[in-house]
Structure formats: structure tokens, C-alpha cells
mmCIF file of the C-alpha atoms, coordinates in Angstrom:
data_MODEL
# 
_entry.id   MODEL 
# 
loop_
_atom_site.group_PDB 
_atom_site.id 
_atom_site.type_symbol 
_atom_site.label_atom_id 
_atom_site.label_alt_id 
_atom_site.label_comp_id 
_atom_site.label_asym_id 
_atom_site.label_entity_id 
_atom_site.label_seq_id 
_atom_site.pdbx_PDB_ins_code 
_atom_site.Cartn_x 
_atom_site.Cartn_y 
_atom_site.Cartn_z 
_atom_site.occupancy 
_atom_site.B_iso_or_equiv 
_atom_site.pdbx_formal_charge 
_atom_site.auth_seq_id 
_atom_site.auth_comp_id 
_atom_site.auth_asym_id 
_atom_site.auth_atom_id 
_atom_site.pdbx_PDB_model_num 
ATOM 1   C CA . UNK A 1 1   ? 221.270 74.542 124.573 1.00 0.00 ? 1   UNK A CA 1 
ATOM 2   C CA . UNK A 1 2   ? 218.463 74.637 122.299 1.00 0.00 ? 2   UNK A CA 1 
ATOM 3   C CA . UNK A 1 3   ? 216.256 71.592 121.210 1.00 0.00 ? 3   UNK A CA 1 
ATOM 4   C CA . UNK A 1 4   ? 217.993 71.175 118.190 1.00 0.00 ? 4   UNK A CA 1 
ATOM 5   C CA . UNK A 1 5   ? 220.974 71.249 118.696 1.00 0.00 ? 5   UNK A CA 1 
ATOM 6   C CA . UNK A 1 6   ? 220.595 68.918 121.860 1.00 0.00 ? 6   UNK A CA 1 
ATOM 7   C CA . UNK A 1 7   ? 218.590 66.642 119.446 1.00 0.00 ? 7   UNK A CA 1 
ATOM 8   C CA . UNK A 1 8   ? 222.012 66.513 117.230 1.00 0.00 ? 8   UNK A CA 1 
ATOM 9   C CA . UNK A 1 9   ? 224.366 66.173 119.781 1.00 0.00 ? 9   UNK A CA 1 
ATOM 10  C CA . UNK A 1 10  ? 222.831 62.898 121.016 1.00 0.00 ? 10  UNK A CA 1 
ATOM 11  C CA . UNK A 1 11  ? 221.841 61.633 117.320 1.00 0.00 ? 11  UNK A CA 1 
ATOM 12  C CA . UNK A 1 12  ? 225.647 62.055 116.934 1.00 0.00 ? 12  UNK A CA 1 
ATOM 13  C CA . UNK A 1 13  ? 226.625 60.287 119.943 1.00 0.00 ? 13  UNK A CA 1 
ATOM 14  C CA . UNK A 1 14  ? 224.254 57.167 119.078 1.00 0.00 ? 14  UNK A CA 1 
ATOM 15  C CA . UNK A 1 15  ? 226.175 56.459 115.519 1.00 0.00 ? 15  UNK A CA 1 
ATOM 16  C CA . UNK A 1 16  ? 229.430 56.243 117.566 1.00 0.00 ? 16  UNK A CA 1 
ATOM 17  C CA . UNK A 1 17  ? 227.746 54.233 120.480 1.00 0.00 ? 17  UNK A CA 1 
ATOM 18  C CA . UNK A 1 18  ? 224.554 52.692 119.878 1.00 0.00 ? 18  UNK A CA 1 
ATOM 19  C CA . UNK A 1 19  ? 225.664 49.119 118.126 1.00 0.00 ? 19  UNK A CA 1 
ATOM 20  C CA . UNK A 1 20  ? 223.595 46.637 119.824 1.00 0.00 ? 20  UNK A CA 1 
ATOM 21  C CA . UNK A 1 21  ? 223.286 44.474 116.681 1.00 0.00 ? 21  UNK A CA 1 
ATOM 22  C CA . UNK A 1 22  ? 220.214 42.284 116.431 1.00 0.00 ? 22  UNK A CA 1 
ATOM 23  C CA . UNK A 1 23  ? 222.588 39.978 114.230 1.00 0.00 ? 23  UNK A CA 1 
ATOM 24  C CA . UNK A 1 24  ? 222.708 37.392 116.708 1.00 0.00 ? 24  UNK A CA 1 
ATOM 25  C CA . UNK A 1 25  ? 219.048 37.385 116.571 1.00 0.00 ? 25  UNK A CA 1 
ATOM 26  C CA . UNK A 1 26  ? 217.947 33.196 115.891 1.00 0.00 ? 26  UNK A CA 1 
ATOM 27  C CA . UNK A 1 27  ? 216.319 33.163 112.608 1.00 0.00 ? 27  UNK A CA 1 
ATOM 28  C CA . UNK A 1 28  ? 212.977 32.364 112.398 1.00 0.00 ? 28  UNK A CA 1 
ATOM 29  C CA . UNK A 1 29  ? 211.837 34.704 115.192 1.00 0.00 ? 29  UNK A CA 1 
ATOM 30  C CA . UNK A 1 30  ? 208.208 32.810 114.856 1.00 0.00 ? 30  UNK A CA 1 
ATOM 31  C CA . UNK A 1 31  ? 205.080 34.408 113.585 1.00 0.00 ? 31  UNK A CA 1 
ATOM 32  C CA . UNK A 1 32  ? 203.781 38.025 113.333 1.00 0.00 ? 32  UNK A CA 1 
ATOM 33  C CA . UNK A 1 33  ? 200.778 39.157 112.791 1.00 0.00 ? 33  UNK A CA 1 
ATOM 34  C CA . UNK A 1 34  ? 200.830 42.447 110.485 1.00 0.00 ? 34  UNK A CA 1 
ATOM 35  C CA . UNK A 1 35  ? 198.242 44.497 108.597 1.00 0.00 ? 35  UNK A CA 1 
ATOM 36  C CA . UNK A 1 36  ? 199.196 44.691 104.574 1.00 0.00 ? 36  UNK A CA 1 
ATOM 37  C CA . UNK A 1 37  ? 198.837 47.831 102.679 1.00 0.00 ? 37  UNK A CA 1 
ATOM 38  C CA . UNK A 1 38  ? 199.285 48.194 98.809  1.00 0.00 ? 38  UNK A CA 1 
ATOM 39  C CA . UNK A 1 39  ? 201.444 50.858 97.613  1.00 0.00 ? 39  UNK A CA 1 
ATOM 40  C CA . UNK A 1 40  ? 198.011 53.478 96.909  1.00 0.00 ? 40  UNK A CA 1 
ATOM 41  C CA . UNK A 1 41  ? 197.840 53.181 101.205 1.00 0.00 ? 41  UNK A CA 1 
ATOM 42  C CA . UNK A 1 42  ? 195.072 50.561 100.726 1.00 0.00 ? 42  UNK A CA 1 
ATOM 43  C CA . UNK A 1 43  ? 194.478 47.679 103.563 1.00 0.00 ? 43  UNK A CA 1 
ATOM 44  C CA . UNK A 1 44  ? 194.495 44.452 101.948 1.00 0.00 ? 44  UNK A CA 1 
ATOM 45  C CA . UNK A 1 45  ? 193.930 42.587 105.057 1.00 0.00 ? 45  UNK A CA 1 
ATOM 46  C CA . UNK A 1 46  ? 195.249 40.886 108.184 1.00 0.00 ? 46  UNK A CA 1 
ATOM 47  C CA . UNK A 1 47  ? 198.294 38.273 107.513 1.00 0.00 ? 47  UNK A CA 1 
ATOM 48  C CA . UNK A 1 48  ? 199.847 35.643 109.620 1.00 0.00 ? 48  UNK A CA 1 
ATOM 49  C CA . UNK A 1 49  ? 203.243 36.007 108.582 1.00 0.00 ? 49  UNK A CA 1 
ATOM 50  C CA . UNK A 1 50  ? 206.880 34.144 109.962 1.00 0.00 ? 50  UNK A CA 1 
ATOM 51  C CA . UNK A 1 51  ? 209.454 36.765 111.103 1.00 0.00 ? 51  UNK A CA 1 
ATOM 52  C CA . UNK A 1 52  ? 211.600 38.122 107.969 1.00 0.00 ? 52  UNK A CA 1 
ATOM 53  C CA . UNK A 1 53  ? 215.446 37.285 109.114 1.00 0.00 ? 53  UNK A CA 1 
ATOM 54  C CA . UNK A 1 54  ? 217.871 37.744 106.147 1.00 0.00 ? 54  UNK A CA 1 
ATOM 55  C CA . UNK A 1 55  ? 221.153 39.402 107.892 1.00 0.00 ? 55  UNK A CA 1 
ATOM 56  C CA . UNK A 1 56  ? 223.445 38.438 105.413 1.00 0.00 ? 56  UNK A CA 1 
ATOM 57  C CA . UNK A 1 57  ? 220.953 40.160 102.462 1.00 0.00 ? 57  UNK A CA 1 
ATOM 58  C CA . UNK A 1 58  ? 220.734 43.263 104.959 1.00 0.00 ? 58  UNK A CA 1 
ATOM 59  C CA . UNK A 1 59  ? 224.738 43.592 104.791 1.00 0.00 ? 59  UNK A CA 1 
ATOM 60  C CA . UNK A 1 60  ? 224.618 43.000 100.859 1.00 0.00 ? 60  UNK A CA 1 
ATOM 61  C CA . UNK A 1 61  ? 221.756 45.387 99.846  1.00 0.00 ? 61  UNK A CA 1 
ATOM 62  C CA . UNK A 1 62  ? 221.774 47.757 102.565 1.00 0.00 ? 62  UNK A CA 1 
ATOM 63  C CA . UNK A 1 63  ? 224.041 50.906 102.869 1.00 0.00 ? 63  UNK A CA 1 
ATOM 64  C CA . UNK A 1 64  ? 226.269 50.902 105.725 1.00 0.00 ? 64  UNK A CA 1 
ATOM 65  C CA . UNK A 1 65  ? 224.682 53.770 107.718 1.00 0.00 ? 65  UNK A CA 1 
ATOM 66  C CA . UNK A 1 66  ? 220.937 51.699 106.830 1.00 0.00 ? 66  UNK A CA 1 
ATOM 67  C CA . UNK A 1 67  ? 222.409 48.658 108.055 1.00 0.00 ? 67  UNK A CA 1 
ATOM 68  C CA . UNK A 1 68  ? 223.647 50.683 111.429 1.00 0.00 ? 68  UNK A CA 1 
ATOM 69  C CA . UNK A 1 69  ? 220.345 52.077 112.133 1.00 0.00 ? 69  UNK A CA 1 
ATOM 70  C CA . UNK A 1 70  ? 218.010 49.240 111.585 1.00 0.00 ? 70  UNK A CA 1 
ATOM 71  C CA . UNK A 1 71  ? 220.323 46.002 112.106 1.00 0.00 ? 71  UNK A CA 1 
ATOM 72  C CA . UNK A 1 72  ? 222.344 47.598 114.887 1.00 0.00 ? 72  UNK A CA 1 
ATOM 73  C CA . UNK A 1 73  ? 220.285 50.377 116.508 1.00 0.00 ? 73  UNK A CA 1 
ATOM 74  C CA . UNK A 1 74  ? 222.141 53.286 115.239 1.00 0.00 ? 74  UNK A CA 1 
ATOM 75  C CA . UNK A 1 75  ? 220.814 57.088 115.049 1.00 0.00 ? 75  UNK A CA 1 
ATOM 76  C CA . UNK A 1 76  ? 221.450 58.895 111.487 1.00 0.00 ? 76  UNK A CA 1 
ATOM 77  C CA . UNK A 1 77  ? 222.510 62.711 112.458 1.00 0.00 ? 77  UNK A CA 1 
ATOM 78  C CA . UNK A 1 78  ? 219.516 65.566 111.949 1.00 0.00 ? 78  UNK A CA 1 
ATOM 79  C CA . UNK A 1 79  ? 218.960 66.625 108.573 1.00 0.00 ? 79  UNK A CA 1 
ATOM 80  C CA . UNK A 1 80  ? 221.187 64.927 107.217 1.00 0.00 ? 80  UNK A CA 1 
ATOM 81  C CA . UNK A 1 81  ? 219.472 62.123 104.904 1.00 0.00 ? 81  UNK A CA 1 
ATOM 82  C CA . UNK A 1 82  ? 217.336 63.755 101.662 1.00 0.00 ? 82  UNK A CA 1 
ATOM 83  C CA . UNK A 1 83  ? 214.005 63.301 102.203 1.00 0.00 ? 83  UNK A CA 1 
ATOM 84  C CA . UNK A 1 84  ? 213.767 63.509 105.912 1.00 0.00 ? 84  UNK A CA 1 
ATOM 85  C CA . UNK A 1 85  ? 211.422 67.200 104.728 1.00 0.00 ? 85  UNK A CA 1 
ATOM 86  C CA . UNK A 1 86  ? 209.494 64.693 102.390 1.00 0.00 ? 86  UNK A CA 1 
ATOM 87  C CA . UNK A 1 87  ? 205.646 66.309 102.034 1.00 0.00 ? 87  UNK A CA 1 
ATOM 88  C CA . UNK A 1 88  ? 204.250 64.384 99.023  1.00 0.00 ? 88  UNK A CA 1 
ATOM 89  C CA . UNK A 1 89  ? 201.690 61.755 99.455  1.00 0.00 ? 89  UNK A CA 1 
ATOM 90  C CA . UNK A 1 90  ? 202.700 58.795 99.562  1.00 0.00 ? 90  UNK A CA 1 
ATOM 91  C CA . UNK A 1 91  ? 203.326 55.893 101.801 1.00 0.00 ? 91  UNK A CA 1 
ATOM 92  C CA . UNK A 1 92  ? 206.633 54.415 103.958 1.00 0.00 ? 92  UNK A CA 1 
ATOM 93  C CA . UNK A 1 93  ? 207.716 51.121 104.227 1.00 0.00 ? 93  UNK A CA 1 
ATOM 94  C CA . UNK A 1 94  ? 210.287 49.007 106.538 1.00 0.00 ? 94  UNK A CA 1 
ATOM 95  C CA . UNK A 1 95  ? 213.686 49.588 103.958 1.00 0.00 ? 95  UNK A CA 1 
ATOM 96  C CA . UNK A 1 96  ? 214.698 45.785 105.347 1.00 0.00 ? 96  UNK A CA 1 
ATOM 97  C CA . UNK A 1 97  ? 211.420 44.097 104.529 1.00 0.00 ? 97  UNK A CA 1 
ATOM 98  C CA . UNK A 1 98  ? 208.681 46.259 103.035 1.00 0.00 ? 98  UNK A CA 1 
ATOM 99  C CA . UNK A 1 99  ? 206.474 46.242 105.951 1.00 0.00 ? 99  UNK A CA 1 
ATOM 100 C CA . UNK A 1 100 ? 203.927 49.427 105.571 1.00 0.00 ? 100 UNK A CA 1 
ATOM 101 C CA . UNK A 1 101 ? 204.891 51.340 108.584 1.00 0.00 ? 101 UNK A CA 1 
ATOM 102 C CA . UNK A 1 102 ? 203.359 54.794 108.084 1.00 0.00 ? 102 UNK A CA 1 
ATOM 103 C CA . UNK A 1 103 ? 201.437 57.033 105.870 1.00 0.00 ? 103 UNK A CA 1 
ATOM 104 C CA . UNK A 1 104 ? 202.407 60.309 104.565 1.00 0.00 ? 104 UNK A CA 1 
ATOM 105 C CA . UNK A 1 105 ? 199.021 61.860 105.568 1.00 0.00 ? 105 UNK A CA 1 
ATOM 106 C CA . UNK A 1 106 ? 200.004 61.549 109.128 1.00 0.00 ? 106 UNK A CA 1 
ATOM 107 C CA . UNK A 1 107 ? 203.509 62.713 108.700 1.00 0.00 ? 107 UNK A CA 1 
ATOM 108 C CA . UNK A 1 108 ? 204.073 66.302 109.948 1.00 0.00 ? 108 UNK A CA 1 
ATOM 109 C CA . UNK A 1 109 ? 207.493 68.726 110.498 1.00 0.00 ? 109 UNK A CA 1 
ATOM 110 C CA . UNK A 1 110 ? 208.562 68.561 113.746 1.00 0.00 ? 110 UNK A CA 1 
ATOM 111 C CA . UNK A 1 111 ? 211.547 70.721 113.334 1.00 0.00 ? 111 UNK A CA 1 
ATOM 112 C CA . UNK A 1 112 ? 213.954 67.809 114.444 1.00 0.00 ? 112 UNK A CA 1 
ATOM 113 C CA . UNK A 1 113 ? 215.787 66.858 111.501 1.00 0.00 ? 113 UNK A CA 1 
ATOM 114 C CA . UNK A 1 114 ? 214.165 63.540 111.221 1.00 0.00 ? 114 UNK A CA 1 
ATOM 115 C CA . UNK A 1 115 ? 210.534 62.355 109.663 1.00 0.00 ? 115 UNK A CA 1 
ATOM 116 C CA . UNK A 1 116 ? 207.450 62.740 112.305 1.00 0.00 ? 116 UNK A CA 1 
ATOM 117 C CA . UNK A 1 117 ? 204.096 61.062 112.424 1.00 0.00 ? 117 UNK A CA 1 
ATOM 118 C CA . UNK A 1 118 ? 201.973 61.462 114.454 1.00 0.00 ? 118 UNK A CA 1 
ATOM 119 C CA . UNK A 1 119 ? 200.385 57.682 114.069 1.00 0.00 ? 119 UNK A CA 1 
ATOM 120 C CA . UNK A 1 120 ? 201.691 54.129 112.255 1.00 0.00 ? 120 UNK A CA 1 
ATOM 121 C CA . UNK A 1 121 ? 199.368 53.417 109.392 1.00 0.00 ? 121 UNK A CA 1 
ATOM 122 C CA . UNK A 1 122 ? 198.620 50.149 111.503 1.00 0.00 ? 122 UNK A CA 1 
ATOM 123 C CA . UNK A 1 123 ? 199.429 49.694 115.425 1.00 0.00 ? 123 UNK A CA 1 
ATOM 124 C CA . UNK A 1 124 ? 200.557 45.997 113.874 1.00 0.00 ? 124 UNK A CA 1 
ATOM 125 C CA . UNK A 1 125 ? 203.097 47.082 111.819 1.00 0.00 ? 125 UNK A CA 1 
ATOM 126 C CA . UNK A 1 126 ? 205.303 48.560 114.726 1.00 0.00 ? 126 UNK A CA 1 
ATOM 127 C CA . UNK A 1 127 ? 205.938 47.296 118.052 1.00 0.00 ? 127 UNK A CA 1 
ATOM 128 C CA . UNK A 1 128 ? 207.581 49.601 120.804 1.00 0.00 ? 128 UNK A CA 1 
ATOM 129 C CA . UNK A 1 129 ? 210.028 48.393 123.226 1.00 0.00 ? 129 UNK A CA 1 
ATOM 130 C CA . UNK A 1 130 ? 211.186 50.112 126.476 1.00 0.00 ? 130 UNK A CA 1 
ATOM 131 C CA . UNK A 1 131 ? 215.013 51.384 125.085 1.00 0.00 ? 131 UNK A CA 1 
ATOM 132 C CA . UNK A 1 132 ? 217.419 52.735 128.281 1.00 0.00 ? 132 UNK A CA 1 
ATOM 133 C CA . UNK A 1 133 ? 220.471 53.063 126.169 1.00 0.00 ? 133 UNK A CA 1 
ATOM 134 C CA . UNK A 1 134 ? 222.712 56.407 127.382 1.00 0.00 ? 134 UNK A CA 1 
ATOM 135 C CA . UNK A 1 135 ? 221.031 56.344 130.555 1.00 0.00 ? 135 UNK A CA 1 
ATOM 136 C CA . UNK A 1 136 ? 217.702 57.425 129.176 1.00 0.00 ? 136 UNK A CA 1 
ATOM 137 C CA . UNK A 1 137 ? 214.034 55.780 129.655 1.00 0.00 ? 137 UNK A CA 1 
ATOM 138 C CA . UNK A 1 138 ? 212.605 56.412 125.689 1.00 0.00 ? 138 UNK A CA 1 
ATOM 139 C CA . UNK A 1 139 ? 210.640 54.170 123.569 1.00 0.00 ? 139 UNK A CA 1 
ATOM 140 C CA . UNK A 1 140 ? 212.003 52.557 120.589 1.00 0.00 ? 140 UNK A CA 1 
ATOM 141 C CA . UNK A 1 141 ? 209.811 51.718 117.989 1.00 0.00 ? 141 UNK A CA 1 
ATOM 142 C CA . UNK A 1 142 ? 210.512 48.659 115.417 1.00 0.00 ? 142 UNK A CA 1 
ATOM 143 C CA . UNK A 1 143 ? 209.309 46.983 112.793 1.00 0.00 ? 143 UNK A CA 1 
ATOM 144 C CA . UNK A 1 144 ? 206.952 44.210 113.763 1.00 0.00 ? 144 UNK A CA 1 
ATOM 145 C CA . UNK A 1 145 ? 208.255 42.197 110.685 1.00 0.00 ? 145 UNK A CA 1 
ATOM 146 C CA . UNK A 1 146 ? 211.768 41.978 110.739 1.00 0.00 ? 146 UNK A CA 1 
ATOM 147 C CA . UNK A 1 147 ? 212.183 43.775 113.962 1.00 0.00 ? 147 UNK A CA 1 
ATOM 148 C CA . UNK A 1 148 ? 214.089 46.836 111.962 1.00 0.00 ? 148 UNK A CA 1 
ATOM 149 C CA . UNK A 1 149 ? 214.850 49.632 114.804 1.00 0.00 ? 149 UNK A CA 1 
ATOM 150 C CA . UNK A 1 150 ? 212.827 52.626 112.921 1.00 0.00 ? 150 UNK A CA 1 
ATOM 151 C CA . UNK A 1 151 ? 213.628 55.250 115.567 1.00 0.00 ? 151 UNK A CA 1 
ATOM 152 C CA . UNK A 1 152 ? 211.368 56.442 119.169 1.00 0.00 ? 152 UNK A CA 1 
ATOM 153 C CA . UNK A 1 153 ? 208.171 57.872 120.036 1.00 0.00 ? 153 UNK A CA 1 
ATOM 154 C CA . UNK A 1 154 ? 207.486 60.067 122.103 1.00 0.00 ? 154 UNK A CA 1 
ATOM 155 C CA . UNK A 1 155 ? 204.428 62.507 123.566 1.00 0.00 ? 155 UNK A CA 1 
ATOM 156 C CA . UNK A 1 156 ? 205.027 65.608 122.138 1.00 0.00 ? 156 UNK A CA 1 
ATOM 157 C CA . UNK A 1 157 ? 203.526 65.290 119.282 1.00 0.00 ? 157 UNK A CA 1 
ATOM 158 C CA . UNK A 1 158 ? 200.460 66.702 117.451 1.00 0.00 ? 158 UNK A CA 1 
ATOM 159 C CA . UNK A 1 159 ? 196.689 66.367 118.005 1.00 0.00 ? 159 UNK A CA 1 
ATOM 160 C CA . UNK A 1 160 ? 194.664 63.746 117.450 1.00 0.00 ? 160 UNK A CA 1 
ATOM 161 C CA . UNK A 1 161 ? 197.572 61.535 119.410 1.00 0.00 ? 161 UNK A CA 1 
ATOM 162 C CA . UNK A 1 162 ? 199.773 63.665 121.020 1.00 0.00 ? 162 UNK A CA 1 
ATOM 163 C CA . UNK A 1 163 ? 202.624 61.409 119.764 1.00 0.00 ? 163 UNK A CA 1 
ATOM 164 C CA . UNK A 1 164 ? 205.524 61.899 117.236 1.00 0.00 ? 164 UNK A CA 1 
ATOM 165 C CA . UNK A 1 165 ? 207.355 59.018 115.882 1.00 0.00 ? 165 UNK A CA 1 
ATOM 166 C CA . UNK A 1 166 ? 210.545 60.289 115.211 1.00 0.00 ? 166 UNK A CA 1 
ATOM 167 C CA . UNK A 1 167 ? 212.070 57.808 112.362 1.00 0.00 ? 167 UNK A CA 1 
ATOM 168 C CA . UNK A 1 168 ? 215.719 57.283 110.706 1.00 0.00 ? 168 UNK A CA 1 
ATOM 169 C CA . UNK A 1 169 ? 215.445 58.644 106.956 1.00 0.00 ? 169 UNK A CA 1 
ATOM 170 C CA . UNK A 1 170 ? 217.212 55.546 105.989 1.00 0.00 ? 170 UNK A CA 1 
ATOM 171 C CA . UNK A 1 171 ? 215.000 52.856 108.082 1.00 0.00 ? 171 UNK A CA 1 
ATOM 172 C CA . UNK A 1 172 ? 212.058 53.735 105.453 1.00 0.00 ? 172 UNK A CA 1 
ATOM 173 C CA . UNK A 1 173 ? 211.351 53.693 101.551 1.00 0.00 ? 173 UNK A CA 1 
ATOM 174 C CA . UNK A 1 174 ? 208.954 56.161 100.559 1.00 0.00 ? 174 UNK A CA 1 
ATOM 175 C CA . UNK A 1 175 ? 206.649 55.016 98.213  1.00 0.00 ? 175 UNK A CA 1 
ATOM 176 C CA . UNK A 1 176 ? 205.131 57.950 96.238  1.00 0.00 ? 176 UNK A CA 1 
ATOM 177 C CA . UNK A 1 177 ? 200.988 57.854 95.229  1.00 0.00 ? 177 UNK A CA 1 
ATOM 178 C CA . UNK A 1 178 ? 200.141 56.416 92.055  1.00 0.00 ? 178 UNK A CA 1 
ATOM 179 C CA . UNK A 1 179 ? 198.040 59.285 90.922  1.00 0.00 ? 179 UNK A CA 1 
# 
């Protein structure tokens, strides 16, 4: 079985299984430290923030298969969300709370189906967490913020890191550069 198609099969297998919600999360969460970023990719600074926790917006404004990935820790199947082959410059932000998350220069095509970068635009902005679901050891990587599951990262990624975090389509908004 090639990559790919092993990378499909299981990103199939999580939207029927993987439904942990983070729902039952208690609002309020406490504070977060995160790095803002205006929409040209610039840092405006270091902010003290309290943890964003608006469930019942999520279910309102969200699509369903958004709402699955990031509330619930669901996988959207390879290729299949349009811009997942985005190149433009630009920058990506949380889709649940507009947390600045990555920027295009560091996004590459790793031939999975899904976006790849091979660095967060600020180590703040995403946390990782140690995620066993289906009997696998991988790390999850979420949104400091609202604690939005964006997708995994793993080692097999380009130079200068070595890393690739592999993102949902739907967990981000791209944000194109003002030119």
C-alpha cells in the first residue's frame, strides 16, 4: 500500500471514529499567552490573552465537517477540501478564533492531500499534545487559543526543521497578502 493511499484510508477512518469532543471543555480555560500577527504576517507583539470558549458560536458559524475537525478531533479525507494545494502568499489563521497559526512562506507540498509547513509562524500559537487515538503514538497539534485540533506533526518534513505540520483544510482561514 502506498503512502497515499494509506494516508486516506486512516483520514477516512478518523471522520467515522475520531469524536472526542472538547465540548465538555469548562469555559474559561484560563490565560494563554500567544504572539499576534496582522493580516500582512507582521508581529504586533506578545498578548496575555483568556482562553477563547464559544461552543455554541462554533456549532452556529461553523460547517459541520469544521466543527468535526476542530471541536471534536475529526480528520477531513486527502484532497478533498479546495485549497489544501494553496501556493499564494498569504497567511493562516485558527477558523474558530483567528489565532495566526502559520505562514504561507513556510508552507510546502507534501504530496498528502492536506496543507504542510514546515514551521508555525510562532511556537505560541500552537501547542502539541501526545494523541494515541487508533492505537498510534502521533502528535497532535492545536491551537493555543481556543485549543482548535489543527491536525499532527511529524519529522518528515523539509529542511531547516525536518518537520511537517500536516493541517485540516477546514481548521484554517487563509488570509491572502495585501499587496
Amino acid at each position: 500500500m502506498q503512502r497515499r493511499q494509506f494516508l486516506s484510508l486512516l483520514s477516512g477512518i478518523g471522520m467515522v471514529y475520531a469524536t472526542r469532543s472538547f465540548a465538555a471543555t469548562a469555559p474559561g480555560g484560563g490565560m494563554v499567552t500567544i504572539i499576534q500577527f496582522s493580516d500582512d504576517g507582521k508581529p504586533l507583539g506578545r498578548a496575555t490573552l483568556a482562553k477563547v470558549y464559544k461552543d455554541a458560536e462554533w456549532k452556529k458559524r461553523l460547517s459541520p465537517l469544521a466543527y468535526h475537525v476542530t471541536r471534536e478531533q475529526g480528520t477531513e479525507r486527502a484532497f478533498s477540501q479546495p485549497g489544501h494545494d494553496r501556493h499564494e502568499p498569504g497567511l493562516y489563521r485558527c477558523v474558530c478564533c483567528d489565532n495566526a497559526l502559520f505562514d504561507a512562506a513556510t508552507k510546502y507540498d507534501s504530496g498528502t492531500g492536506w496543507p504542510s509547513f514546515w514551521q508555525p509562524i510562532a511556537a505560541e500559537n500552537v501547542r502539541e499534545h501526545e494523541d494515541r487515538l487508533f492505537g498510534m503514538v502521533r502528535t497532535e497539534v492545536r491551537c493555543t487559543l481556543c485549543d482548535a485540533h489543527l491536525g499532527h506533526v511529524f519529522n518528515d518534513g523539509p529542511k531547516p526543521t525536518g518537520l511537517r505540520y500536516c493541517m485540516n483544510t477546514v481548521a484554517l482561514r487563509f488570509v491572502p497578502k495585501s499587496k
